[in-house]
PDB file of N, CA, C and O in Angstrom:
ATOM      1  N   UNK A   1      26.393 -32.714 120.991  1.00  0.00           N
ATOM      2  CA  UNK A   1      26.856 -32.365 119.663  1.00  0.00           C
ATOM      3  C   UNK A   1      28.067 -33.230 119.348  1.00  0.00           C
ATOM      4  O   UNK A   1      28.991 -33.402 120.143  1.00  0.00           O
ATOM      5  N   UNK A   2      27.992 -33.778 118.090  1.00  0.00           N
ATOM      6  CA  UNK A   2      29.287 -34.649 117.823  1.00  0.00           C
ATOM      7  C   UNK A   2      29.869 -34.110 116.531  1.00  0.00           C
ATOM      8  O   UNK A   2      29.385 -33.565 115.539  1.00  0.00           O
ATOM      9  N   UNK A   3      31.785 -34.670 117.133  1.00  0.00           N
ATOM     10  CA  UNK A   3      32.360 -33.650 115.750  1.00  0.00           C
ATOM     11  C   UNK A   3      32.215 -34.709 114.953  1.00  0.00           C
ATOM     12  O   UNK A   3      32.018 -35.887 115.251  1.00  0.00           O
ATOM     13  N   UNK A   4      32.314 -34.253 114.039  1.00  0.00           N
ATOM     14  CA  UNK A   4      32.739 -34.839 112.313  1.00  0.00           C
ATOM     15  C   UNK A   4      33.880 -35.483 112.474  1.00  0.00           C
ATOM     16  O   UNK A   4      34.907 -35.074 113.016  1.00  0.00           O
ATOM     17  N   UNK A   5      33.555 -37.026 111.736  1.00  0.00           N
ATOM     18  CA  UNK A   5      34.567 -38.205 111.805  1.00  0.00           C
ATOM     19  C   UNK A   5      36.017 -37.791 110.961  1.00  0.00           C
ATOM     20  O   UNK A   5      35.997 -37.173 109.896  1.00  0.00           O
ATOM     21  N   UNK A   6      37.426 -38.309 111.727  1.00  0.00           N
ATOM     22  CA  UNK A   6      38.456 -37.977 111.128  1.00  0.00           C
ATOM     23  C   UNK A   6      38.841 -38.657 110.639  1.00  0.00           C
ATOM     24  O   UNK A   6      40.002 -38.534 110.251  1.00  0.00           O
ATOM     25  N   UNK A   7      37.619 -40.523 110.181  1.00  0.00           N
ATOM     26  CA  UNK A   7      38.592 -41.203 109.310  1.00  0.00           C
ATOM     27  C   UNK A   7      38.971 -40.874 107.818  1.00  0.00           C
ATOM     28  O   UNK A   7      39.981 -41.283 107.244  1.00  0.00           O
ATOM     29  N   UNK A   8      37.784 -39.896 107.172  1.00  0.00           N
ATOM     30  CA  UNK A   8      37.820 -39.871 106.029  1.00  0.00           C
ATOM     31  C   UNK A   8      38.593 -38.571 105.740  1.00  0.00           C
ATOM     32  O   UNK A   8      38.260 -37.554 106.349  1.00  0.00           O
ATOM     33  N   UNK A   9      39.441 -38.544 104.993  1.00  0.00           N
ATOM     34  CA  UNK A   9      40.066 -36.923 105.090  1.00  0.00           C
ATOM     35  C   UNK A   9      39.822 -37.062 103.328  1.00  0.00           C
ATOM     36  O   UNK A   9      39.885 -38.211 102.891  1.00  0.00           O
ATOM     37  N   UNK A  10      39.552 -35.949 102.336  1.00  0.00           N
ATOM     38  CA  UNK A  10      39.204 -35.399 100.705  1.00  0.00           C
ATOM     39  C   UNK A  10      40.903 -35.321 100.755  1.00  0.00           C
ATOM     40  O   UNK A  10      41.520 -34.560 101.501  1.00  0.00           O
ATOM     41  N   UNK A  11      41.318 -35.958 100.117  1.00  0.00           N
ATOM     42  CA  UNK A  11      42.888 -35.909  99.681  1.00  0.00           C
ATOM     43  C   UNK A  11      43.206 -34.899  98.980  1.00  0.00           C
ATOM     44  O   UNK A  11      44.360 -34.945  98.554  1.00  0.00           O
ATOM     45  N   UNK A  12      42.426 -33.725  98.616  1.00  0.00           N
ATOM     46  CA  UNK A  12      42.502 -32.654  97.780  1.00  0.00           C
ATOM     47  C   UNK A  12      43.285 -31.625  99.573  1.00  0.00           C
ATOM     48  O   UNK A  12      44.332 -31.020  99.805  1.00  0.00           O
ATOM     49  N   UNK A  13      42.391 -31.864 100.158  1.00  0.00           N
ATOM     50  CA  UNK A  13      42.415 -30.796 101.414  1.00  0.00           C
ATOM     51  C   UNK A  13      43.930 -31.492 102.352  1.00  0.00           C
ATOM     52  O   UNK A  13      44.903 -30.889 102.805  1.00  0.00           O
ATOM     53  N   UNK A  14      43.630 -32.791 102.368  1.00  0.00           N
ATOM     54  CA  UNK A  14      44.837 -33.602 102.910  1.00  0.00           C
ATOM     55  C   UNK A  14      46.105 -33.006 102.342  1.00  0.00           C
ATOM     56  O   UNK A  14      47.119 -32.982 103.041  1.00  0.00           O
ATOM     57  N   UNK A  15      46.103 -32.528 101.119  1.00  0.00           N
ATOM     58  CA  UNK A  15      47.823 -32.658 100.657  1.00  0.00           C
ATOM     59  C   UNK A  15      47.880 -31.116 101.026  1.00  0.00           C
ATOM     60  O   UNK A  15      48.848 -30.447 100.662  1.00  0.00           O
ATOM     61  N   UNK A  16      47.010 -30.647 101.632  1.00  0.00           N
ATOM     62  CA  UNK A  16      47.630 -29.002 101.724  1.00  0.00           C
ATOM     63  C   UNK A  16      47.776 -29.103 103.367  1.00  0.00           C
ATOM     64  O   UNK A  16      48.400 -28.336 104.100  1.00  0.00           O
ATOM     65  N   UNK A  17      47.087 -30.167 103.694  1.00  0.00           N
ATOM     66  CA  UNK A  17      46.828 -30.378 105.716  1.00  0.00           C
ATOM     67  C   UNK A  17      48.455 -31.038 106.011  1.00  0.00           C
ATOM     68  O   UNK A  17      49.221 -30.822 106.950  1.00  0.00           O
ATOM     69  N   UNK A  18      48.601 -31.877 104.855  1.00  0.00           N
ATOM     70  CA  UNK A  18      49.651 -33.338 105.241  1.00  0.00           C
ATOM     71  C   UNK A  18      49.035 -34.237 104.610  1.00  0.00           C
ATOM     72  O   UNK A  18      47.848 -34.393 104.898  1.00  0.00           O
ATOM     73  N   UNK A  19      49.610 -35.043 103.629  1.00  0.00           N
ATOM     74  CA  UNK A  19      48.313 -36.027 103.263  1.00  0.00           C
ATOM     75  C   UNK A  19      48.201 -37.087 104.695  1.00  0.00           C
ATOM     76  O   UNK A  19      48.609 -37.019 105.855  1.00  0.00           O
ATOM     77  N   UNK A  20      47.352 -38.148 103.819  1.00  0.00           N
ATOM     78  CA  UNK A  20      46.586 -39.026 105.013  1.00  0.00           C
ATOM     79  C   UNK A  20      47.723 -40.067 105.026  1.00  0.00           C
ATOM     80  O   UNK A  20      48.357 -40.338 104.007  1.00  0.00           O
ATOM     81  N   UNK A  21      48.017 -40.798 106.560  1.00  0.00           N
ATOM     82  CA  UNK A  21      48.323 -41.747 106.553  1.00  0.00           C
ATOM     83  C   UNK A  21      48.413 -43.196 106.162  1.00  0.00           C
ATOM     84  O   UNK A  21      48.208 -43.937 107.124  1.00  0.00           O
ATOM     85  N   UNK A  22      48.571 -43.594 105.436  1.00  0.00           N
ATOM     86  CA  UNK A  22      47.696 -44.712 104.006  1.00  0.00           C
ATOM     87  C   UNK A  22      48.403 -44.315 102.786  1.00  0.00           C
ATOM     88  O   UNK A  22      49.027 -43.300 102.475  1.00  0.00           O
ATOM     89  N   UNK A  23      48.091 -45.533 102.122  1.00  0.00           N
ATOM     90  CA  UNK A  23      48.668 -45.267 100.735  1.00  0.00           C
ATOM     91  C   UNK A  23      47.134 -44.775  99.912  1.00  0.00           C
ATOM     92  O   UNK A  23      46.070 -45.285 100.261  1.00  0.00           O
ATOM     93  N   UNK A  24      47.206 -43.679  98.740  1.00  0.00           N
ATOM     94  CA  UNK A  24      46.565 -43.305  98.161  1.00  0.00           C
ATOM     95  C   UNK A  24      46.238 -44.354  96.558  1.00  0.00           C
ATOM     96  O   UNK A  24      47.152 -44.733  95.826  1.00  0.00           O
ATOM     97  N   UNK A  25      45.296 -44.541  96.404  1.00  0.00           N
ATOM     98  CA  UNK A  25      44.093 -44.857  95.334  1.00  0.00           C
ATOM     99  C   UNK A  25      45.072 -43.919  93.803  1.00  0.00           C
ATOM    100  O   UNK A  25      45.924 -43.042  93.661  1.00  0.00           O
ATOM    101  N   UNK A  26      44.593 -44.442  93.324  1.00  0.00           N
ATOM    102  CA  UNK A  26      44.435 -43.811  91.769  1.00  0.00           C
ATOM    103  C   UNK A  26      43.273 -42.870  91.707  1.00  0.00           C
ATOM    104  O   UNK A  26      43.257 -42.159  90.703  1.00  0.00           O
ATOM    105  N   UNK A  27      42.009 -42.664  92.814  1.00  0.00           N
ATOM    106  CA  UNK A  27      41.077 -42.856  92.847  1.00  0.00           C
ATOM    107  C   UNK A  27      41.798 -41.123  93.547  1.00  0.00           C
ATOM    108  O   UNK A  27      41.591 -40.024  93.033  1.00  0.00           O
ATOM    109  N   UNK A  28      42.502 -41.357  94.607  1.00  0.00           N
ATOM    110  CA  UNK A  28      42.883 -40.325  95.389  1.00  0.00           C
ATOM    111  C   UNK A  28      43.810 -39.504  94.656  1.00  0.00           C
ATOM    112  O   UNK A  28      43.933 -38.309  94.924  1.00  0.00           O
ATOM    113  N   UNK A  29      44.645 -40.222  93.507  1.00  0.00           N
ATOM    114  CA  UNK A  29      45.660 -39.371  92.628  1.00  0.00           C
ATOM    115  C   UNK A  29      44.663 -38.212  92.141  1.00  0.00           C
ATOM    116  O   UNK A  29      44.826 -37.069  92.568  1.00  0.00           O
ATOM    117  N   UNK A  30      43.394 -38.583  91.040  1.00  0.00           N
ATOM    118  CA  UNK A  30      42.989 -37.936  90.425  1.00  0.00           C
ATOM    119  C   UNK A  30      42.118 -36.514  90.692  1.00  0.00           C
ATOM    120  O   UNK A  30      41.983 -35.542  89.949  1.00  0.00           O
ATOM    121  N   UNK A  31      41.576 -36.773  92.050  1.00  0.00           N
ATOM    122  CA  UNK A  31      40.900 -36.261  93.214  1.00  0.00           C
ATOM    123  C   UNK A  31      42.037 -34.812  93.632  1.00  0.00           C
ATOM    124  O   UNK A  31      41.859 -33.604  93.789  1.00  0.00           O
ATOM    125  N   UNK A  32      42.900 -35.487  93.675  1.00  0.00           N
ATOM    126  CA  UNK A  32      43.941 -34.406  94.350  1.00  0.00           C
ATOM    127  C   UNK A  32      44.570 -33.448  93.218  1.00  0.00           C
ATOM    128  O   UNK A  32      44.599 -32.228  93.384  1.00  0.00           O
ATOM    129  N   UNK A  33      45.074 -34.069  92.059  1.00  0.00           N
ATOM    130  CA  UNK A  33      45.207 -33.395  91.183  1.00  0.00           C
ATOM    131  C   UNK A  33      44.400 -32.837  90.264  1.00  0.00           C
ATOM    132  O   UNK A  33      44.823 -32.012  89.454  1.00  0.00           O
ATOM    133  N   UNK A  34      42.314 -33.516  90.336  1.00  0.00           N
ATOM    134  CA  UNK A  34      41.807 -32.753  89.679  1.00  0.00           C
ATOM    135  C   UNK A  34      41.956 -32.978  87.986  1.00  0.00           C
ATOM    136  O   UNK A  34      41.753 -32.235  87.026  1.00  0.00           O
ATOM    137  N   UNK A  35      42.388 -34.302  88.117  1.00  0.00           N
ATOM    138  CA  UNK A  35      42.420 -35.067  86.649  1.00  0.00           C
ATOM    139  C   UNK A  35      41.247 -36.156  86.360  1.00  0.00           C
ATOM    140  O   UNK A  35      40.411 -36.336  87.245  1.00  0.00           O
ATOM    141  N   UNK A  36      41.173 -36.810  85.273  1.00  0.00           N
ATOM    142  CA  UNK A  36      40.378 -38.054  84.852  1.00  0.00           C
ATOM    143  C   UNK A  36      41.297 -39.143  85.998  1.00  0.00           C
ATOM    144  O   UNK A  36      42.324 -38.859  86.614  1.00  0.00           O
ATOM    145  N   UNK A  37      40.722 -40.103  86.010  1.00  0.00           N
ATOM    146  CA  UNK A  37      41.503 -41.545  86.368  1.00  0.00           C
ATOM    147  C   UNK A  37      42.139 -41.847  85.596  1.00  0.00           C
ATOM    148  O   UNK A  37      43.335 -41.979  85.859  1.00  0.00           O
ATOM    149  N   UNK A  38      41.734 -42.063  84.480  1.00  0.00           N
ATOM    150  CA  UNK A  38      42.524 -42.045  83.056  1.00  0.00           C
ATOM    151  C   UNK A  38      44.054 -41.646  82.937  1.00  0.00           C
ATOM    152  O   UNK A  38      44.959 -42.379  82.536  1.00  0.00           O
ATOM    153  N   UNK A  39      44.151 -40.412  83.343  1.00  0.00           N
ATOM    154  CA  UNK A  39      45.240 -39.581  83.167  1.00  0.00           C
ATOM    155  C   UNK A  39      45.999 -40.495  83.609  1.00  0.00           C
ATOM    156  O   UNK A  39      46.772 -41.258  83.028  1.00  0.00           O
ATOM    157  N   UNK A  40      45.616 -40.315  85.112  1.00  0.00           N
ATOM    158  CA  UNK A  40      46.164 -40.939  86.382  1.00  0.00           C
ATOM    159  C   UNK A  40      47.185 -42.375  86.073  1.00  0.00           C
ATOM    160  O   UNK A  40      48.268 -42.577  86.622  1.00  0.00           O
ATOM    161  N   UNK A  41      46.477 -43.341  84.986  1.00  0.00           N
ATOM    162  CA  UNK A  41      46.447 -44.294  84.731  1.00  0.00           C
ATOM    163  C   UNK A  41      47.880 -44.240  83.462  1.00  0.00           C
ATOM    164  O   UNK A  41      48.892 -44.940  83.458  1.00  0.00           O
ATOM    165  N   UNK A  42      47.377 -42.896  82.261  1.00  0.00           N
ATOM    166  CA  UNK A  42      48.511 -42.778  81.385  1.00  0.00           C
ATOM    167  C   UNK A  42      50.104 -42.053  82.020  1.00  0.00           C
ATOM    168  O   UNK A  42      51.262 -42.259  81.659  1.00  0.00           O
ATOM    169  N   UNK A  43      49.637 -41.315  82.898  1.00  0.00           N
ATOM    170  CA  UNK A  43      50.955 -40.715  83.559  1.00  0.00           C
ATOM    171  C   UNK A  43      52.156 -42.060  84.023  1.00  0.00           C
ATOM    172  O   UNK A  43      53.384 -42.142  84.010  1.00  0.00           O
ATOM    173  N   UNK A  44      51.199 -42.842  84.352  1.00  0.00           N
ATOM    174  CA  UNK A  44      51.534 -44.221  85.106  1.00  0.00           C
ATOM    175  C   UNK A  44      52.410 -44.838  83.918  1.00  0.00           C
ATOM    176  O   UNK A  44      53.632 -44.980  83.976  1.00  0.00           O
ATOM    177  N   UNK A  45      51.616 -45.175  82.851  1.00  0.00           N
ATOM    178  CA  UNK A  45      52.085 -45.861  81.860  1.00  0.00           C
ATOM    179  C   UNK A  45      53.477 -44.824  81.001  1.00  0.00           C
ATOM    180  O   UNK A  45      54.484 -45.356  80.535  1.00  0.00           O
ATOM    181  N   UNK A  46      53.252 -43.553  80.966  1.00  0.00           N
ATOM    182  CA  UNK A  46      54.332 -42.745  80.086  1.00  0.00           C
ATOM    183  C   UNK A  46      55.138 -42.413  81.327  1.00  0.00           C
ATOM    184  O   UNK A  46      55.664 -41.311  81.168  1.00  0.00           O
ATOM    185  N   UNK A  47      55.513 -43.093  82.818  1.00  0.00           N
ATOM    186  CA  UNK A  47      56.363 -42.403  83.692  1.00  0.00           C
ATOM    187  C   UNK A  47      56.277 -41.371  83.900  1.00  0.00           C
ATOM    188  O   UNK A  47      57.270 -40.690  83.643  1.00  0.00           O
ATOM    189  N   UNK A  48      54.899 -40.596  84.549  1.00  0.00           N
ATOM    190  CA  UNK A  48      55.172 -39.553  84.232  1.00  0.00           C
ATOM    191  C   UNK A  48      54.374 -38.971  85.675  1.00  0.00           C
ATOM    192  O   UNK A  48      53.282 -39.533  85.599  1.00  0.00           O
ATOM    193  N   UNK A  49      54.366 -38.225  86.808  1.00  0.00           N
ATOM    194  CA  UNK A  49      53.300 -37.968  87.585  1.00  0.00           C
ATOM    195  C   UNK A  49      54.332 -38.451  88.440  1.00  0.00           C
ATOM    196  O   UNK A  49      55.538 -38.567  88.223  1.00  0.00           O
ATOM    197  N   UNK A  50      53.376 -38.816  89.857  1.00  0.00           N
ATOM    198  CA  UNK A  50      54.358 -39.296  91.189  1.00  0.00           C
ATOM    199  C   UNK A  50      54.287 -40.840  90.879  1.00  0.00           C
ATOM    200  O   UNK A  50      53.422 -41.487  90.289  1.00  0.00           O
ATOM    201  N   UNK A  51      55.547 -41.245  91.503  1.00  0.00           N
ATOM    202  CA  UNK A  51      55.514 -42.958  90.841  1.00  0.00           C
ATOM    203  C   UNK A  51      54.601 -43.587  91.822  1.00  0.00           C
ATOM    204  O   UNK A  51      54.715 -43.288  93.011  1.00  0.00           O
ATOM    205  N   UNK A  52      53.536 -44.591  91.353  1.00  0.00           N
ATOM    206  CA  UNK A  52      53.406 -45.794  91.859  1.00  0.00           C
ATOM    207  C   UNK A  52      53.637 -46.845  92.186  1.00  0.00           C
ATOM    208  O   UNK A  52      54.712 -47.179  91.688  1.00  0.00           O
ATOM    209  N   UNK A  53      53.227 -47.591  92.765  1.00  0.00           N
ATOM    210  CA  UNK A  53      53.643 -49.559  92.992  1.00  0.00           C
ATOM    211  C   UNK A  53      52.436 -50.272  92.982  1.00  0.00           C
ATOM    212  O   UNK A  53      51.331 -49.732  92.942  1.00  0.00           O
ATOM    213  N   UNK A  54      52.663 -51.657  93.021  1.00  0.00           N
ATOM    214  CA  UNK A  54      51.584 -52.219  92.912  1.00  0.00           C
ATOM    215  C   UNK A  54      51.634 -53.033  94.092  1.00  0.00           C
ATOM    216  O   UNK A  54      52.779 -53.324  94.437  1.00  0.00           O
ATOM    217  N   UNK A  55      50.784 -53.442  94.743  1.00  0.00           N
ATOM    218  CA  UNK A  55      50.483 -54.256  95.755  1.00  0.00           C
ATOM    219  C   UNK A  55      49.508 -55.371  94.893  1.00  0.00           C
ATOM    220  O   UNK A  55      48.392 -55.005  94.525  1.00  0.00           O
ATOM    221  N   UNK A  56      49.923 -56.546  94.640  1.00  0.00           N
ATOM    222  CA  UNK A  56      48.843 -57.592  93.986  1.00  0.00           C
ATOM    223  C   UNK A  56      48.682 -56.601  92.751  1.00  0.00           C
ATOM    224  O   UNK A  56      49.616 -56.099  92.125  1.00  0.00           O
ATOM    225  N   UNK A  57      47.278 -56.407  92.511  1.00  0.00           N
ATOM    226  CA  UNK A  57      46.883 -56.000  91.565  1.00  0.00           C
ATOM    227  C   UNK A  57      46.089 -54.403  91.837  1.00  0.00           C
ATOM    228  O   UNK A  57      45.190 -53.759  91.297  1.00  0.00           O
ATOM    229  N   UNK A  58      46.767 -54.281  92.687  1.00  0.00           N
ATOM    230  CA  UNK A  58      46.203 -53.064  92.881  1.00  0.00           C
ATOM    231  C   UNK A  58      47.415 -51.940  92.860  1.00  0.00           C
ATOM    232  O   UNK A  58      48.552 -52.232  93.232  1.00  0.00           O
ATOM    233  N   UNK A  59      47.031 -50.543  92.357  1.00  0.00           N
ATOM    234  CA  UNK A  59      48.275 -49.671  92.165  1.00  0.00           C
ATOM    235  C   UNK A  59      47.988 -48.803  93.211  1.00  0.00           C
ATOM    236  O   UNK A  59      46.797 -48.694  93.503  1.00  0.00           O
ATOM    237  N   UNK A  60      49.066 -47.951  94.050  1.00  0.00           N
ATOM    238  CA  UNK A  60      49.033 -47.507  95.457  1.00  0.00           C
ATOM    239  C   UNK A  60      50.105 -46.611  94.865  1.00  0.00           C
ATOM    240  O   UNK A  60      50.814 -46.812  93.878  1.00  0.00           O
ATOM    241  N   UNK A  61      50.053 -45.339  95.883  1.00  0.00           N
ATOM    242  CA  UNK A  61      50.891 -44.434  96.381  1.00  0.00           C
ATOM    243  C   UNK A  61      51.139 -44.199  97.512  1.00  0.00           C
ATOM    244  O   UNK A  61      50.233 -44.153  98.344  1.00  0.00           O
ATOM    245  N   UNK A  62      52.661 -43.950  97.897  1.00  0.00           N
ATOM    246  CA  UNK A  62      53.256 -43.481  98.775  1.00  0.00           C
ATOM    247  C   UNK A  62      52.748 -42.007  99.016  1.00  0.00           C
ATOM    248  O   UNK A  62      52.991 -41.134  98.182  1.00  0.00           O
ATOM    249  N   UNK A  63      51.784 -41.646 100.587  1.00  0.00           N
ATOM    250  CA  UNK A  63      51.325 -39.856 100.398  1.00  0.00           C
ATOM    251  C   UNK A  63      53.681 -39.522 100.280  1.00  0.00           C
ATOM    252  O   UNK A  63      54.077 -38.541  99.651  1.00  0.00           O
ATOM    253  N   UNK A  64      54.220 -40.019 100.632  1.00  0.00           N
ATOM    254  CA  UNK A  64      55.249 -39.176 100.710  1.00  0.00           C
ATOM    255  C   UNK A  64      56.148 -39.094  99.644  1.00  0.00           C
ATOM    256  O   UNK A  64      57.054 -38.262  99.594  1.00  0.00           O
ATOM    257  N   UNK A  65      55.890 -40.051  98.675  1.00  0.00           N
ATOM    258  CA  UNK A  65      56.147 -39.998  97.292  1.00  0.00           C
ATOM    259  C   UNK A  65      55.586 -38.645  96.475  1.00  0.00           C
ATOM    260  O   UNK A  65      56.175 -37.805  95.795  1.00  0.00           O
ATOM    261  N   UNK A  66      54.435 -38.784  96.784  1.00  0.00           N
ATOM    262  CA  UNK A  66      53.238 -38.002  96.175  1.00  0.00           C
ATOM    263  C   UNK A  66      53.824 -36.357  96.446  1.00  0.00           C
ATOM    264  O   UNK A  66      53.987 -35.448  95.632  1.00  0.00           O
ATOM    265  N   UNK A  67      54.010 -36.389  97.625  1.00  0.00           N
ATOM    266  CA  UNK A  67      54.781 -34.648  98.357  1.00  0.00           C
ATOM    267  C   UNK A  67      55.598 -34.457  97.804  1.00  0.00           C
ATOM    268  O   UNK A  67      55.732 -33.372  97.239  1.00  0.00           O
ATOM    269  N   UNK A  68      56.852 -35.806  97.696  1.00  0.00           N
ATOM    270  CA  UNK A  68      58.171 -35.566  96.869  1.00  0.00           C
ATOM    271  C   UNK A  68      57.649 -34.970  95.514  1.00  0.00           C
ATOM    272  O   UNK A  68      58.087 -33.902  95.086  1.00  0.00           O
ATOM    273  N   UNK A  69      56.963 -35.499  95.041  1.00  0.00           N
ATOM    274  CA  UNK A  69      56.755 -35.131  93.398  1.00  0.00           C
ATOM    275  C   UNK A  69      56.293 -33.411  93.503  1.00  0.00           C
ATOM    276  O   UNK A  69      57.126 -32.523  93.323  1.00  0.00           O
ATOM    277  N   UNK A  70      55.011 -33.162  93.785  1.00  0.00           N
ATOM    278  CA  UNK A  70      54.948 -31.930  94.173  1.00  0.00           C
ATOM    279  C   UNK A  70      55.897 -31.202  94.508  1.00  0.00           C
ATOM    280  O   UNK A  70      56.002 -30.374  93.602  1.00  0.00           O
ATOM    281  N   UNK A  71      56.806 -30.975  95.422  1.00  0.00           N
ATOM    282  CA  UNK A  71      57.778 -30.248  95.912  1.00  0.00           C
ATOM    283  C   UNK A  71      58.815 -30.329  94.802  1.00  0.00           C
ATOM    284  O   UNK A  71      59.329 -29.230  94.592  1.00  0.00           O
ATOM    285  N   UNK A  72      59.282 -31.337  94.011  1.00  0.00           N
ATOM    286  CA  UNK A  72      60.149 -31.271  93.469  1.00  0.00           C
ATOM    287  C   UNK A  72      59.272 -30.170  91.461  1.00  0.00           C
ATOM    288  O   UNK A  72      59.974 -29.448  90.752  1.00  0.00           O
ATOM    289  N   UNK A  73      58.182 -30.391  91.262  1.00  0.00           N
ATOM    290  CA  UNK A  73      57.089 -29.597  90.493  1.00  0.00           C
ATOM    291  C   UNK A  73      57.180 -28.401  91.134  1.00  0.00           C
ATOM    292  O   UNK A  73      57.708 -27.740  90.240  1.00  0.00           O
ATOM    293  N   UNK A  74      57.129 -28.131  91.464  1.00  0.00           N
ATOM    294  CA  UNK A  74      57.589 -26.598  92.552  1.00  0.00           C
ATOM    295  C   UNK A  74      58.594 -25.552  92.315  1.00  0.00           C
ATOM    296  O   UNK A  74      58.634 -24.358  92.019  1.00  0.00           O
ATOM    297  N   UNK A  75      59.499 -26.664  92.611  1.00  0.00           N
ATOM    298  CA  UNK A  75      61.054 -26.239  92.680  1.00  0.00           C
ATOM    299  C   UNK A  75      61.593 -25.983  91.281  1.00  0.00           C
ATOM    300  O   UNK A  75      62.379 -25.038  91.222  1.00  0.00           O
ATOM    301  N   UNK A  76      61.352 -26.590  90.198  1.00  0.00           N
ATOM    302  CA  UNK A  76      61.162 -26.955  88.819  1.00  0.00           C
ATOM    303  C   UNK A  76      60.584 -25.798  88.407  1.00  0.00           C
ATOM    304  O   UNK A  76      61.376 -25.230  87.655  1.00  0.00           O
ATOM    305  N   UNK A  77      59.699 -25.250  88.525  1.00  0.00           N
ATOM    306  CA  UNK A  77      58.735 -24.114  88.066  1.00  0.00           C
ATOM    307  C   UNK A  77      59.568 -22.778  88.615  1.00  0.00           C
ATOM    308  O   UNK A  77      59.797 -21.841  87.851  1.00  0.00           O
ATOM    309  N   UNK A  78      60.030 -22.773  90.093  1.00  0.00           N
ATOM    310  CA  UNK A  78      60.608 -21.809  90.635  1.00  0.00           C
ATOM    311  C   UNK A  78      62.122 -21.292  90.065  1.00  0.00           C
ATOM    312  O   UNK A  78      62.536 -20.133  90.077  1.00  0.00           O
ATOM    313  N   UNK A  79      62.938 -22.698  89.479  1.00  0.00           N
ATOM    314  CA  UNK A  79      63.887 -22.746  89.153  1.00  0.00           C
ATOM    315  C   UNK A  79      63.533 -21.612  87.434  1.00  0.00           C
ATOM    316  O   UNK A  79      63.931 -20.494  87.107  1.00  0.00           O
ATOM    317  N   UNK A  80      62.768 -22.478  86.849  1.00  0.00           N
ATOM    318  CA  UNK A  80      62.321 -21.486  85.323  1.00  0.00           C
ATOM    319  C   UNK A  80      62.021 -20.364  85.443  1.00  0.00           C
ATOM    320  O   UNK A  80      62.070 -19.785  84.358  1.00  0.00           O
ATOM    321  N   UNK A  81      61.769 -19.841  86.125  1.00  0.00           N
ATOM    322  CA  UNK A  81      60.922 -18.390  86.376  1.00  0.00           C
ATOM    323  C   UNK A  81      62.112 -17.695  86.376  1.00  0.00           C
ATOM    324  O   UNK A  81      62.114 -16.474  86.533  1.00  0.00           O
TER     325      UNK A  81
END
């Protein structure tokens, strides 16, 4: 019997596990938050969401950027209440 491969981790399940080691996709933003790519893409453009960078031409996230943002969305919500 063989287990199930641990390269691929659903970045939805990752950010509640730890996300994955790697920088995350736009692909993985939207996945996790359960948005269009789109969004993903305008959050980007209106500053708005966890920040990105670009490597070449490709846009990437920090998973520990990504936590920061969350945690600090959190704290923000907890603070209003």
């Amino acid at each position: 019997m063989s287990t199930p491969s641990r390269t691929h981790t659903y970045p939805r399940v990752a950010l509640r596990a730890g996300l994955p080691d790697r920088y995350l996709t736009p692909d993985d933003i939207a996945e996790i938050f359960e948005v269009p790519k789109e969004t993903v893409y305008q959050w980007r453009k209106k500053r708005m969401g966890p920040p990105g960078f670009r490597i070449g031409k490709h846009l990437r996230y920090d998973p520990a950027d990504v936590k920061a943002y969350v945690s600090g969305r959190k704290d923000a919500e907890h603070d209003a209440a």
